[in-house]
CHARMM internal coordinates of N, CA and C (Angstrom, degrees):
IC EDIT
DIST 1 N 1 CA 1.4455
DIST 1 CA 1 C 1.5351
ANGL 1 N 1 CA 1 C 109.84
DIST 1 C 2 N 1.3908
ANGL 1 CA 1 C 2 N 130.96
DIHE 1 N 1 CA 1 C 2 N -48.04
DIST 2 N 2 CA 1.5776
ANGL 1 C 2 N 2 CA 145.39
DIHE 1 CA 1 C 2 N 2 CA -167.43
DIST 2 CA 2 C 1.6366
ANGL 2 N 2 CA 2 C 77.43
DIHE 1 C 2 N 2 CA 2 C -69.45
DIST 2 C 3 N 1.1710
ANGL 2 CA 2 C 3 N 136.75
DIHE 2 N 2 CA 2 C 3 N -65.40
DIST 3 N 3 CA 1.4382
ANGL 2 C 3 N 3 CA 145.59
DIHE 2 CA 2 C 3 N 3 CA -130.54
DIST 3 CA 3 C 1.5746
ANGL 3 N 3 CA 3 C 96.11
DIHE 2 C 3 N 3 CA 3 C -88.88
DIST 3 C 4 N 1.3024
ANGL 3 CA 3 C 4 N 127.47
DIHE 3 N 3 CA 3 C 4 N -2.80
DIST 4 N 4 CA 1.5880
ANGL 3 C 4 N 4 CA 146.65
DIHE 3 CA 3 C 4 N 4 CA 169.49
DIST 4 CA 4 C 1.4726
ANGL 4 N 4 CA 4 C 116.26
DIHE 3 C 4 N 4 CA 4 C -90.21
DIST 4 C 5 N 1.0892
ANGL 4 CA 4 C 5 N 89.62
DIHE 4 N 4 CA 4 C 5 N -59.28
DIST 5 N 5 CA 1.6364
ANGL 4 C 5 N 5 CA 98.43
DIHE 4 CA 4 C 5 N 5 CA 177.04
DIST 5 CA 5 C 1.3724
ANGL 5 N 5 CA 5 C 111.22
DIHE 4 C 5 N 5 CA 5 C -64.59
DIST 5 C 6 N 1.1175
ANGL 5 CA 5 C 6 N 131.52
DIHE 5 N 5 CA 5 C 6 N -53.80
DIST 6 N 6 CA 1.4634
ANGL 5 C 6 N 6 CA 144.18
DIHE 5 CA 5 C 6 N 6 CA 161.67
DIST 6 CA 6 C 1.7980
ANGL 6 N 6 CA 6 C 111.30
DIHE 5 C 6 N 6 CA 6 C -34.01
DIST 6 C 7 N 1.1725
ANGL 6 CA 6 C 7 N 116.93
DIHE 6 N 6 CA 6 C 7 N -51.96
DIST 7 N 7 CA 1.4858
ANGL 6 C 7 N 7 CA 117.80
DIHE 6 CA 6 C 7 N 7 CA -177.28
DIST 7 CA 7 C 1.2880
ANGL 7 N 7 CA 7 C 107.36
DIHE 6 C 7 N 7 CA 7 C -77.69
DIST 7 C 8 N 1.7472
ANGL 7 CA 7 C 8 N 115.27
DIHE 7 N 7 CA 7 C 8 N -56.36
DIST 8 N 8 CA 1.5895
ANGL 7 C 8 N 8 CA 115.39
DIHE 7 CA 7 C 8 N 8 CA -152.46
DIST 8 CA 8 C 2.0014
ANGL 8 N 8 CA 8 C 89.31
DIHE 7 C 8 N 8 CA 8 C -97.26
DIST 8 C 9 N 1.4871
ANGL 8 CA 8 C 9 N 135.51
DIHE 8 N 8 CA 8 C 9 N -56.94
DIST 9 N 9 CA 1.2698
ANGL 8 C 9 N 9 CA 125.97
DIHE 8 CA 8 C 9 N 9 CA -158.70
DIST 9 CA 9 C 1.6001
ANGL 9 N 9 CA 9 C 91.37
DIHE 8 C 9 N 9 CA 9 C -71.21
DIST 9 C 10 N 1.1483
ANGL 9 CA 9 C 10 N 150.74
DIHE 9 N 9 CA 9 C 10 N -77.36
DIST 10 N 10 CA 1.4250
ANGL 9 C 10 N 10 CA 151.72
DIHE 9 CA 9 C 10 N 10 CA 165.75
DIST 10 CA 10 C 1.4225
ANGL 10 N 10 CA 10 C 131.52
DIHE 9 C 10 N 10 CA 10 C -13.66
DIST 10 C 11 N 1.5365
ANGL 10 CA 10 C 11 N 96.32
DIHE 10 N 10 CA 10 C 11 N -47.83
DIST 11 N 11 CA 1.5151
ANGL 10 C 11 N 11 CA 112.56
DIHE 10 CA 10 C 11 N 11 CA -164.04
DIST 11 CA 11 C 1.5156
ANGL 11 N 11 CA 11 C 122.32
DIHE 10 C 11 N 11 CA 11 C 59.06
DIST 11 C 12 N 1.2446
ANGL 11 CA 11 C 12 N 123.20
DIHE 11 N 11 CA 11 C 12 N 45.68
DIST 12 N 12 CA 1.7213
ANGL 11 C 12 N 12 CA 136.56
DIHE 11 CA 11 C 12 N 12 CA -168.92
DIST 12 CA 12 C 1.3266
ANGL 12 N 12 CA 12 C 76.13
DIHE 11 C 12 N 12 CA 12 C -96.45
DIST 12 C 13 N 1.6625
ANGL 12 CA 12 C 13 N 112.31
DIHE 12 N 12 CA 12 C 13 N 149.73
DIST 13 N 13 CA 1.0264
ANGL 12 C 13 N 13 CA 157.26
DIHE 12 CA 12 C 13 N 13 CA 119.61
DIST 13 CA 13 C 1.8467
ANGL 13 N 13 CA 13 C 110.81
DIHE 12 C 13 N 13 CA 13 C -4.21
DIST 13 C 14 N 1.7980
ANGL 13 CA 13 C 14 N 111.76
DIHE 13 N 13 CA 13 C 14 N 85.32
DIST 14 N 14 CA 1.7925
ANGL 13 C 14 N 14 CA 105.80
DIHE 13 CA 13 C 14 N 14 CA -167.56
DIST 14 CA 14 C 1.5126
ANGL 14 N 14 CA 14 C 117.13
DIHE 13 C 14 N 14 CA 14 C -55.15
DIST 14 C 15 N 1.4410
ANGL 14 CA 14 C 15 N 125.75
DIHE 14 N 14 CA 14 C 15 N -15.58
DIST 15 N 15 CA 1.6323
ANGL 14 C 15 N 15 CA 123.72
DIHE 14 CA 14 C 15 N 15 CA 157.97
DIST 15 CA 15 C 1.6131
ANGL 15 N 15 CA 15 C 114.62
DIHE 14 C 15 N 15 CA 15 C -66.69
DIST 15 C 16 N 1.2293
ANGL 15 CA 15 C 16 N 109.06
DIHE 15 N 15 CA 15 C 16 N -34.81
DIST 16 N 16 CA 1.9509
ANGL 15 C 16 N 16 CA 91.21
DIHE 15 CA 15 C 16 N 16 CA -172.46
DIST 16 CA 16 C 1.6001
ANGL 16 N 16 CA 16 C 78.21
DIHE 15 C 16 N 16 CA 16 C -84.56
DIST 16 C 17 N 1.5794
ANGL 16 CA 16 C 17 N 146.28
DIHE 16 N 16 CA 16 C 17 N -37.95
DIST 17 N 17 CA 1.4134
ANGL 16 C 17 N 17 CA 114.21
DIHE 16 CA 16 C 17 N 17 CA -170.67
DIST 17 CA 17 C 0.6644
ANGL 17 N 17 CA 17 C 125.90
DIHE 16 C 17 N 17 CA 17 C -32.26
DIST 17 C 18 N 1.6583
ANGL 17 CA 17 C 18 N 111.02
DIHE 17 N 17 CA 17 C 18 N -65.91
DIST 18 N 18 CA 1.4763
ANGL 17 C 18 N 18 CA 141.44
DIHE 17 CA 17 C 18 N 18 CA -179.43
DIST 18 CA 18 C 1.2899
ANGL 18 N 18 CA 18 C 120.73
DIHE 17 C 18 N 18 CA 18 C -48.57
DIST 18 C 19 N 1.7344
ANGL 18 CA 18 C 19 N 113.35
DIHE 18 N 18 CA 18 C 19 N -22.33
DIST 19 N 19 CA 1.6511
ANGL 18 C 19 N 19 CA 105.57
DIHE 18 CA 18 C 19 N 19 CA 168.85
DIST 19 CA 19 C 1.8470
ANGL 19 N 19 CA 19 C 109.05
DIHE 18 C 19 N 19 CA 19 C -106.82
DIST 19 C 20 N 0.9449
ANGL 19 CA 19 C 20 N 83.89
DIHE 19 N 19 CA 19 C 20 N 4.19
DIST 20 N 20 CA 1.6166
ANGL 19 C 20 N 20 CA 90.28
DIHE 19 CA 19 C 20 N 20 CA 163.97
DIST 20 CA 20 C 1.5859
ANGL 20 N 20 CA 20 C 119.04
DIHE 19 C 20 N 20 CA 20 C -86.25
DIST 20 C 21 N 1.1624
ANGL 20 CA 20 C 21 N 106.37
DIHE 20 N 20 CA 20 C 21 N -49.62
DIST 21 N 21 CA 1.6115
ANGL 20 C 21 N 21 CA 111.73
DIHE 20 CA 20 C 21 N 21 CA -177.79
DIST 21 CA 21 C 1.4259
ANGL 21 N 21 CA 21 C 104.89
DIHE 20 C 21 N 21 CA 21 C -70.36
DIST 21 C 22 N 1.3691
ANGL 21 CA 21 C 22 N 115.76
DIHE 21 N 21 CA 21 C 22 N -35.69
DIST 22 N 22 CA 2.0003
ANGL 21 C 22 N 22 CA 116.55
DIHE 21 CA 21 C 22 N 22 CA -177.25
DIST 22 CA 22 C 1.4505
ANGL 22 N 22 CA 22 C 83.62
DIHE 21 C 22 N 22 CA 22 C -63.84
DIST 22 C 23 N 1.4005
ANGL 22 CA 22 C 23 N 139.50
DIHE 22 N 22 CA 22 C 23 N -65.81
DIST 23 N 23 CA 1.3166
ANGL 22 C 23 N 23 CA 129.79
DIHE 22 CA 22 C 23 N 23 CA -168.35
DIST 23 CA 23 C 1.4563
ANGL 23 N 23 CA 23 C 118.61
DIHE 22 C 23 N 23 CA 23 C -46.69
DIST 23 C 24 N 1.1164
ANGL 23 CA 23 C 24 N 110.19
DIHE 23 N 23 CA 23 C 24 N -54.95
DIST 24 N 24 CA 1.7579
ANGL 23 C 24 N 24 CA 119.63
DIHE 23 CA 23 C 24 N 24 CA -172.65
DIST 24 CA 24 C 1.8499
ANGL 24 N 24 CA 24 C 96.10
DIHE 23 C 24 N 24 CA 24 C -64.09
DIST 24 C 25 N 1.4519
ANGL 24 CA 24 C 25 N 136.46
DIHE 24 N 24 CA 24 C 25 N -42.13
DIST 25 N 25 CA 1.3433
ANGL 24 C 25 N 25 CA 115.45
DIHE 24 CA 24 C 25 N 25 CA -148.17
DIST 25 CA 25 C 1.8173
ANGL 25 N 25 CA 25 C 86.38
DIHE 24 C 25 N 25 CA 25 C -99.98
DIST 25 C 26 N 1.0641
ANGL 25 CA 25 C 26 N 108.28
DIHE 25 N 25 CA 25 C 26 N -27.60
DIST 26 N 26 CA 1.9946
ANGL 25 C 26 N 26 CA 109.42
DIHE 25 CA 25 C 26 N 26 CA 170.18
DIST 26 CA 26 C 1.6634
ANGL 26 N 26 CA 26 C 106.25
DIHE 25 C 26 N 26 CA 26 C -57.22
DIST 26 C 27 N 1.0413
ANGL 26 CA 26 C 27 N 136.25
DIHE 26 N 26 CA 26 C 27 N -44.21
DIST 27 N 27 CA 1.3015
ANGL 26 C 27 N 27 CA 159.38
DIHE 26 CA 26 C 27 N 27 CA -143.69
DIST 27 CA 27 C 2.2290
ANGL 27 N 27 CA 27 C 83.27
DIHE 26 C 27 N 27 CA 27 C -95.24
DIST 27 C 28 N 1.1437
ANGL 27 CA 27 C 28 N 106.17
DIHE 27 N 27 CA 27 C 28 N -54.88
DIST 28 N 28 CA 1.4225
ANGL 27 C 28 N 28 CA 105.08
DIHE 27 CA 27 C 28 N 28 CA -145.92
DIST 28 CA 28 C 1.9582
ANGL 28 N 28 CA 28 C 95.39
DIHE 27 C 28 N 28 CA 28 C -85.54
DIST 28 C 29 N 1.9022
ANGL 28 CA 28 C 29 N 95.70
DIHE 28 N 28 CA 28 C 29 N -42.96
DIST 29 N 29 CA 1.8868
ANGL 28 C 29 N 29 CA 92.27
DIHE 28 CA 28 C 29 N 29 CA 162.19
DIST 29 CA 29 C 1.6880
ANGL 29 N 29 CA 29 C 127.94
DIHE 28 C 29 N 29 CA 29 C -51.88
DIST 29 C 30 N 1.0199
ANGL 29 CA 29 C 30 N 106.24
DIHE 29 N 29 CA 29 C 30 N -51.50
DIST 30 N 30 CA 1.5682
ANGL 29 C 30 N 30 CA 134.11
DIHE 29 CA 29 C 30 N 30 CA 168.09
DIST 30 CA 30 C 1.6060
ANGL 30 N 30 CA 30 C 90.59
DIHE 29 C 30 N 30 CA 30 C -31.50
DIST 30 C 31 N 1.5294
ANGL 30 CA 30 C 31 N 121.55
DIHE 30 N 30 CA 30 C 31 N -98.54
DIST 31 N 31 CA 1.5543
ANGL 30 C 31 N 31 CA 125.22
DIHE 30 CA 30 C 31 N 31 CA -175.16
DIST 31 CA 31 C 1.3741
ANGL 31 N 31 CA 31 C 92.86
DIHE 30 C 31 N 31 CA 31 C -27.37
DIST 31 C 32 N 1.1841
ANGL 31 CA 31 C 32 N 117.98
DIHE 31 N 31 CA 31 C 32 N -83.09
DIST 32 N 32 CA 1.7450
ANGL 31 C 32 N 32 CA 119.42
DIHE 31 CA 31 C 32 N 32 CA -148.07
DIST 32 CA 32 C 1.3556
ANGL 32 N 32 CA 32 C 97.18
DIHE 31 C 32 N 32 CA 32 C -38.68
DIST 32 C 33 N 1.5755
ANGL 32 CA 32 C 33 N 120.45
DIHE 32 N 32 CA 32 C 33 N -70.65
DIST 33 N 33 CA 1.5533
ANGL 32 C 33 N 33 CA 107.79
DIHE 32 CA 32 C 33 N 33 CA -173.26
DIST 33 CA 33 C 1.2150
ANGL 33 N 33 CA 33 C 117.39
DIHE 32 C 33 N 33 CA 33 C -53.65
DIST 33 C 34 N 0.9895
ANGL 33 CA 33 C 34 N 151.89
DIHE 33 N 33 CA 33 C 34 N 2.47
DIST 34 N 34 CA 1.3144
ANGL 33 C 34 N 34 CA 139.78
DIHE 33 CA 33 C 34 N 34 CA -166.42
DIST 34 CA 34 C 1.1778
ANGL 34 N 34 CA 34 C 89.45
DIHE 33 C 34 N 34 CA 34 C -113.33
DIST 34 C 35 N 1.4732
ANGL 34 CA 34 C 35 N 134.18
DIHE 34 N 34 CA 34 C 35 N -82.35
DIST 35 N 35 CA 1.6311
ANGL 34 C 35 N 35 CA 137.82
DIHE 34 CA 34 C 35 N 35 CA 173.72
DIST 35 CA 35 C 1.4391
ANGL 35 N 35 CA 35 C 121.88
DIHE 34 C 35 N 35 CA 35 C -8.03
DIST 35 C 36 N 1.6324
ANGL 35 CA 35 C 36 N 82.14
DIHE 35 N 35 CA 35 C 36 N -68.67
DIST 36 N 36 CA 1.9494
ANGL 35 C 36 N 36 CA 98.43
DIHE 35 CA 35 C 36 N 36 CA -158.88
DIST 36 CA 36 C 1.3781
ANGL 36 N 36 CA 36 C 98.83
DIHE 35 C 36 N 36 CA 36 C -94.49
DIST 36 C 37 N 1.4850
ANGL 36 CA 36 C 37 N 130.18
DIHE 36 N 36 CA 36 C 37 N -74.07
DIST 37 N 37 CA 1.5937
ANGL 36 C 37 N 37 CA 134.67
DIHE 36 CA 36 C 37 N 37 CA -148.73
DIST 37 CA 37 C 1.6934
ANGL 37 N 37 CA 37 C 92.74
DIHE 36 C 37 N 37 CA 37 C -67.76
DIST 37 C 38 N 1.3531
ANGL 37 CA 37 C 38 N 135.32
DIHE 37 N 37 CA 37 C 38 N -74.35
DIST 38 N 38 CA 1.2006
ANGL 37 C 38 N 38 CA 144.89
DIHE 37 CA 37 C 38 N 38 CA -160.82
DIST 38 CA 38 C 1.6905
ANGL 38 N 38 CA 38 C 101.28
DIHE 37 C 38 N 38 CA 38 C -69.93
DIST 38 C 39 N 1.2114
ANGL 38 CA 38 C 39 N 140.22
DIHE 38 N 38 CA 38 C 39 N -4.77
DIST 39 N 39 CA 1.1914
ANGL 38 C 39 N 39 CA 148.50
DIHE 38 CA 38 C 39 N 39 CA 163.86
DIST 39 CA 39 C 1.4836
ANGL 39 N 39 CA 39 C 114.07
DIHE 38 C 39 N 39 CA 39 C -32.98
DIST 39 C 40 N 1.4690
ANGL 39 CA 39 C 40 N 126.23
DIHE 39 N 39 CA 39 C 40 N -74.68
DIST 40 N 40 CA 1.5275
ANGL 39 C 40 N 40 CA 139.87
DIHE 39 CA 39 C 40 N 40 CA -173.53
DIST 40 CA 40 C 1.1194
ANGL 40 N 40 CA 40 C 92.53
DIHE 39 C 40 N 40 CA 40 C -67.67
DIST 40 C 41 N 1.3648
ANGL 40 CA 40 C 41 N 139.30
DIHE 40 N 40 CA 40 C 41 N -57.63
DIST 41 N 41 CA 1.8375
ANGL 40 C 41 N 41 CA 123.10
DIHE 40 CA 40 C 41 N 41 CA 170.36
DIST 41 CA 41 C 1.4350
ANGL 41 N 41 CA 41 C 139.59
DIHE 40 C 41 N 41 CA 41 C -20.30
DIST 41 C 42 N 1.5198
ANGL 41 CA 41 C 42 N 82.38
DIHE 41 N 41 CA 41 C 42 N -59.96
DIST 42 N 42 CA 1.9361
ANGL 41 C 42 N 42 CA 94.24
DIHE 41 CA 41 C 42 N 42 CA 165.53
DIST 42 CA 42 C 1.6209
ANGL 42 N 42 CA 42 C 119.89
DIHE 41 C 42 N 42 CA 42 C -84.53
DIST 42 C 43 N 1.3161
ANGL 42 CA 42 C 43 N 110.45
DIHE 42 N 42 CA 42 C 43 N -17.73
DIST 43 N 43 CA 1.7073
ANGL 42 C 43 N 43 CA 105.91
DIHE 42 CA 42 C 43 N 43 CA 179.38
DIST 43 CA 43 C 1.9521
ANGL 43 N 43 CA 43 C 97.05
DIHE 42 C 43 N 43 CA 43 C -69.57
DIST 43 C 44 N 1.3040
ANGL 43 CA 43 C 44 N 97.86
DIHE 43 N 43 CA 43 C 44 N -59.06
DIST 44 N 44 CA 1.4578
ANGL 43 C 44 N 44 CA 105.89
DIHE 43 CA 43 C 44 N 44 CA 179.55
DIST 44 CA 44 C 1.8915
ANGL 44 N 44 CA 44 C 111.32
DIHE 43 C 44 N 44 CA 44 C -37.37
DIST 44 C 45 N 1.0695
ANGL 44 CA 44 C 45 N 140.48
DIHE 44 N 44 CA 44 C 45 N -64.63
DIST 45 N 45 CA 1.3024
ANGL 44 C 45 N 45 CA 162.15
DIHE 44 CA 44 C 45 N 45 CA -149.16
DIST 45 CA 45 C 1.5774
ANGL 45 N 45 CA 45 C 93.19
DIHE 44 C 45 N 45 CA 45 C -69.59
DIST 45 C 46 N 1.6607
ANGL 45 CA 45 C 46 N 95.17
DIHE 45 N 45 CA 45 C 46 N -48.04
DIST 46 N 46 CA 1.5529
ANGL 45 C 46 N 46 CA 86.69
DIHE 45 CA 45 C 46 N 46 CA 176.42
DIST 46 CA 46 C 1.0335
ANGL 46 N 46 CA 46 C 115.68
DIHE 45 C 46 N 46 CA 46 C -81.04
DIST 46 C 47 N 1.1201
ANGL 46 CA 46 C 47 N 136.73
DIHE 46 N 46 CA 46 C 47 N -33.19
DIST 47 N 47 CA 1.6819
ANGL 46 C 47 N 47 CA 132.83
DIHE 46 CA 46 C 47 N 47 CA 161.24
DIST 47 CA 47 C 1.5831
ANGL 47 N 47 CA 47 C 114.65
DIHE 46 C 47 N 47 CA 47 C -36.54
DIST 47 C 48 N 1.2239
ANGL 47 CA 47 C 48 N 107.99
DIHE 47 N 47 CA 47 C 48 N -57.62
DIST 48 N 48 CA 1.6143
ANGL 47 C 48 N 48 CA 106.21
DIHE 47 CA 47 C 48 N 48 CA 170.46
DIST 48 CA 48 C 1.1035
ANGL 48 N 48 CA 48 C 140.24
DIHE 47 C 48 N 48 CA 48 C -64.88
DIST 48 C 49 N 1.3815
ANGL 48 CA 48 C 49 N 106.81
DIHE 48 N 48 CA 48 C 49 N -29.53
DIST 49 N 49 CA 1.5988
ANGL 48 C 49 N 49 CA 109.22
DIHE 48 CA 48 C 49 N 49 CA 159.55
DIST 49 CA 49 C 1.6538
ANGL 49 N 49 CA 49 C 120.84
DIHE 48 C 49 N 49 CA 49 C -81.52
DIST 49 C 50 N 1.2409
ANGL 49 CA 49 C 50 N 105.77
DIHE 49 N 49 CA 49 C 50 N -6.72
DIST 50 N 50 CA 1.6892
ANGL 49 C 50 N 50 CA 113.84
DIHE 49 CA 49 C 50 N 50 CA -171.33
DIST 50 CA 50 C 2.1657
ANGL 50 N 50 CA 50 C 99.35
DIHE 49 C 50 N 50 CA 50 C -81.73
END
COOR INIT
IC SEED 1 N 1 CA 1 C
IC BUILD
């Protein structure tokens, strides 16, 4: 969808889309795991070592 809008509403160039959107959705997985999923991992760890 990002990688649509980027080619056809924009009219960019479909190679920089395409390394734009790998950037933006790598960029956006990355946060989430770190934030949210891997979250209770590190609160815990520090509890145990505390």
């Amino acid at each position: 969808m990002l990688l649509k809008l980027l080619v056809n509403s924009i009219g960019m160039n479909q190679y920089q889309a395409k390394l734009i959107t790998e950037i933006v959705f790598f960029t956006l997985s990355w946060l989430i795991q770190r934030f949210i999923i891997f979250k209770k991992k590190r609160t815990q760890a520090m509890i145990k070592e505390g």
